[in-house]
C-alpha atoms as an extended CHARMM CRD file, in Angstrom:
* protein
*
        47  EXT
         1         1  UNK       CA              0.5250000000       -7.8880000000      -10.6720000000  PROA      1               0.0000000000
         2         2  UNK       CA              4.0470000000       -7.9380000000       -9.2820000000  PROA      2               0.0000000000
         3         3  UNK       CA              5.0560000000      -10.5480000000       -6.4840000000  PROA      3               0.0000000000
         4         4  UNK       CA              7.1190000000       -8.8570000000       -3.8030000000  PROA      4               0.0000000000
         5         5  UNK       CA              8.2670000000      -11.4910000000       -0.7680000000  PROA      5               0.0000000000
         6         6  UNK       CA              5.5570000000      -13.6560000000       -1.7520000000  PROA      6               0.0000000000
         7         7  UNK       CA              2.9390000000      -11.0130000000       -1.6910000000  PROA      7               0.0000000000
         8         8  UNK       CA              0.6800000000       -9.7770000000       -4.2940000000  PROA      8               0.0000000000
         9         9  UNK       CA              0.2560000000       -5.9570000000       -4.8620000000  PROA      9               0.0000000000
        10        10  UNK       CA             -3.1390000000       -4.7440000000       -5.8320000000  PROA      10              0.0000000000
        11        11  UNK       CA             -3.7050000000       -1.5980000000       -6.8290000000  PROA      11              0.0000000000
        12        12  UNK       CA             -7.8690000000       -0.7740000000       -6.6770000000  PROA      12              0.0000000000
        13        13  UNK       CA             -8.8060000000        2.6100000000       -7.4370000000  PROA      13              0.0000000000
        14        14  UNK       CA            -12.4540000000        1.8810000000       -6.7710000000  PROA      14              0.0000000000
        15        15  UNK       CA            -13.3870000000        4.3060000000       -4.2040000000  PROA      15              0.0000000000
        16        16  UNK       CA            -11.0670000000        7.2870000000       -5.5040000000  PROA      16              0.0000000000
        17        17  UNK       CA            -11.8370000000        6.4900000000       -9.2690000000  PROA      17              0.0000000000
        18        18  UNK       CA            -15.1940000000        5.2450000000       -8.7790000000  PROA      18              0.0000000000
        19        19  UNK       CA            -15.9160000000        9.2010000000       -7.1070000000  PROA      19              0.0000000000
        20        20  UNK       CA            -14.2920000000       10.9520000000       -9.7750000000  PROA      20              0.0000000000
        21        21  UNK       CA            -16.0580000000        9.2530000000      -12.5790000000  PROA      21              0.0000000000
        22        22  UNK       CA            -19.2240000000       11.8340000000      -13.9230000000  PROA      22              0.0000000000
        23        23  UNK       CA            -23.0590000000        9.6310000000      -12.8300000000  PROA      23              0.0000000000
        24        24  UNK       CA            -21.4590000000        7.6450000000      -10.4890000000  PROA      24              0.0000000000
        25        25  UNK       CA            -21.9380000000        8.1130000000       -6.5190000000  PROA      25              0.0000000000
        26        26  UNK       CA            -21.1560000000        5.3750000000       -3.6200000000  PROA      26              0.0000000000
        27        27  UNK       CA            -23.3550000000        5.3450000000       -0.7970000000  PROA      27              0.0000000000
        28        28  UNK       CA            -21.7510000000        5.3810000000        2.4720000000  PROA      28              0.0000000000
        29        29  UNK       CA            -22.7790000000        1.1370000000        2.5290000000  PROA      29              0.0000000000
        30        30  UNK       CA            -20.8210000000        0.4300000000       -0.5490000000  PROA      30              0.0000000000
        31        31  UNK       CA            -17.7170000000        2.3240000000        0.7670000000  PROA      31              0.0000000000
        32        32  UNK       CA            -17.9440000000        0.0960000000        3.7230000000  PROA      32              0.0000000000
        33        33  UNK       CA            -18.8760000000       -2.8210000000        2.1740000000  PROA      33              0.0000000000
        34        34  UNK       CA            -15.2570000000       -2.2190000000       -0.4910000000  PROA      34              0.0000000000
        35        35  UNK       CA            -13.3940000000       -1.4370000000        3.0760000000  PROA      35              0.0000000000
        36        36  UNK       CA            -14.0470000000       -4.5460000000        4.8110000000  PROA      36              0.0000000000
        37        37  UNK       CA            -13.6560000000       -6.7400000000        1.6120000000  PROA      37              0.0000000000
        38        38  UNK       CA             -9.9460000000       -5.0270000000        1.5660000000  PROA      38              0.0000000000
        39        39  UNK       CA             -9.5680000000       -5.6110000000        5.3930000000  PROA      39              0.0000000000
        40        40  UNK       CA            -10.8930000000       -9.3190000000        5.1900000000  PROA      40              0.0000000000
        41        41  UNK       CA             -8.2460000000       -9.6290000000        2.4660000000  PROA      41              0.0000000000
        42        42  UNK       CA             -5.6690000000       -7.8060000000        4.1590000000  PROA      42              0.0000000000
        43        43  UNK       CA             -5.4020000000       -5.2310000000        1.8570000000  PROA      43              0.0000000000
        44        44  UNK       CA             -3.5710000000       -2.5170000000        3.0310000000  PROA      44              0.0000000000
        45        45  UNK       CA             -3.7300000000        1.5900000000        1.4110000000  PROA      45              0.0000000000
        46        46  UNK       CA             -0.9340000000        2.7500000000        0.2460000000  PROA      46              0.0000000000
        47        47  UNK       CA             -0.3100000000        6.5510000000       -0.5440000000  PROA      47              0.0000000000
């Protein structure tokens, strides 16, 4: 992972990929249960 002002970038596909991958469907629960994990972490979406 590269270290940028002493910050870690993570890149996590999970909801995008995790939609796009044939048998697999997230309830609206797990979606929210991903975003606050990324919010308690302060993880931030980049586009």
């Amino acid at each position: 992972m590269p270290i940028n002002n002493n910050k870690v970038i993570i890149f996590d596909p999970t909801m995008r990929d995790g939609e796009l991958t044939p048998s697999v469907k997230m309830n609206l629960q797990q979606k929210t249960t991903i975003s606050q994990l990324h919010r308690a972490f302060d993880i931030t979406a980049r586009i």
